[in-house]
N, C-alpha and C positions, 0 to 999 in steps of 0.2 A: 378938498382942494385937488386941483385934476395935477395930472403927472406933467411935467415942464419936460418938454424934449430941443431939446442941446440942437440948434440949428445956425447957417453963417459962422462964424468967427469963433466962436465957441466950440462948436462938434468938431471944426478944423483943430483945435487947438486941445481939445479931448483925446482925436486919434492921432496925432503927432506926440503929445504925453505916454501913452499905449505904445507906438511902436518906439520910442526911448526905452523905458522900461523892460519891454523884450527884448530889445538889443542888448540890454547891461545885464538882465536873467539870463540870456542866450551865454555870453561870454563867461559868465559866473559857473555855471553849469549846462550846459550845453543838451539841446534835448535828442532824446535818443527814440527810434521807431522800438516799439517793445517787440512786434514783428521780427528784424532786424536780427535782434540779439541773439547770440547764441545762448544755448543753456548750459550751464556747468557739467564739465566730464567729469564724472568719477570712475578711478578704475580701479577695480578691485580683484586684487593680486591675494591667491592662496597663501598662507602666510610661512608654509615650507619653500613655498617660491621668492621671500624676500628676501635680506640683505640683512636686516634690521627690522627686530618687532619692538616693540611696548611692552612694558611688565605684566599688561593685563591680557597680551596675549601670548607668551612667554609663562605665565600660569596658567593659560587653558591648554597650553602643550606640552607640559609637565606634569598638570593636573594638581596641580597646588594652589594655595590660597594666595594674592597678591601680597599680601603681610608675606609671605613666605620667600616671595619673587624680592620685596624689597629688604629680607632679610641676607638672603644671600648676596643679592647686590654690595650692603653694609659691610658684612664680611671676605668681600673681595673673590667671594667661589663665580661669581656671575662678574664678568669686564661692560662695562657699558660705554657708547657713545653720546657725544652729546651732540646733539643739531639744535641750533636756538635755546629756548626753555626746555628741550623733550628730552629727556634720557630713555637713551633707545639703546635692546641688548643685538648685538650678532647673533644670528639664528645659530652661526657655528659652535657659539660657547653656551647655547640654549640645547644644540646635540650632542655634544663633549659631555653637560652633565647629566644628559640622560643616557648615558651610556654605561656608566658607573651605578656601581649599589652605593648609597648612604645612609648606612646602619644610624647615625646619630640622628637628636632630633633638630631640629632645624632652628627653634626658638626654646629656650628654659623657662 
């Protein structure tokens, strides 16, 4: 059976369909040139230059195990902040305790 192509009244009424459609996708989500966009900056701060680390990098600068970083955290020798979900320690009290010897062990 041959292919039926949409002519008069019909194809009018196909592309008035089409550009409704796009108008109500346009409004819904709005299209964007991918050109256009910028790409995401990350900046990446030595972590003796920060404010605030993470526990997991608060043990690569103590050089102890994360179980270790959140051990101390538990027992109150590490202060931490909280920003949203993240507990994040001060780099200051991350130098405070390496500045001291701690003859004890960390976990029994």
């Amino acid at each position: 059976m041959p292919k039926k192509h949409w002519t008069g009244f019909g194809r009018a009424l196909i592309i008035a369909l089409r550009t409704v459609i796009d108008l109500k996708r346009d409004r819904i989500m709005p299209r964007t040139n991918a050109l256009n966009r910028k790409a995401p900056v990350s900046v990446l701060v030595a972590p003796m230059d920060k404010l605030l680390v993470s526990q997991d990098e608060a043990a690569q600068l103590l050089s102890i195990s994360k179980r270790s970083v959140e051990y101390l955290v538990a027992t109150r020798q590490l202060s931490t902040r909280r920003i949203g979900a993240r507990s994040l320690i001060p780099i200051e009290e991350v130098r405070k305790y390496a500045r001291f010897d701690h003859p004890e062990r960390l976990a029994g």
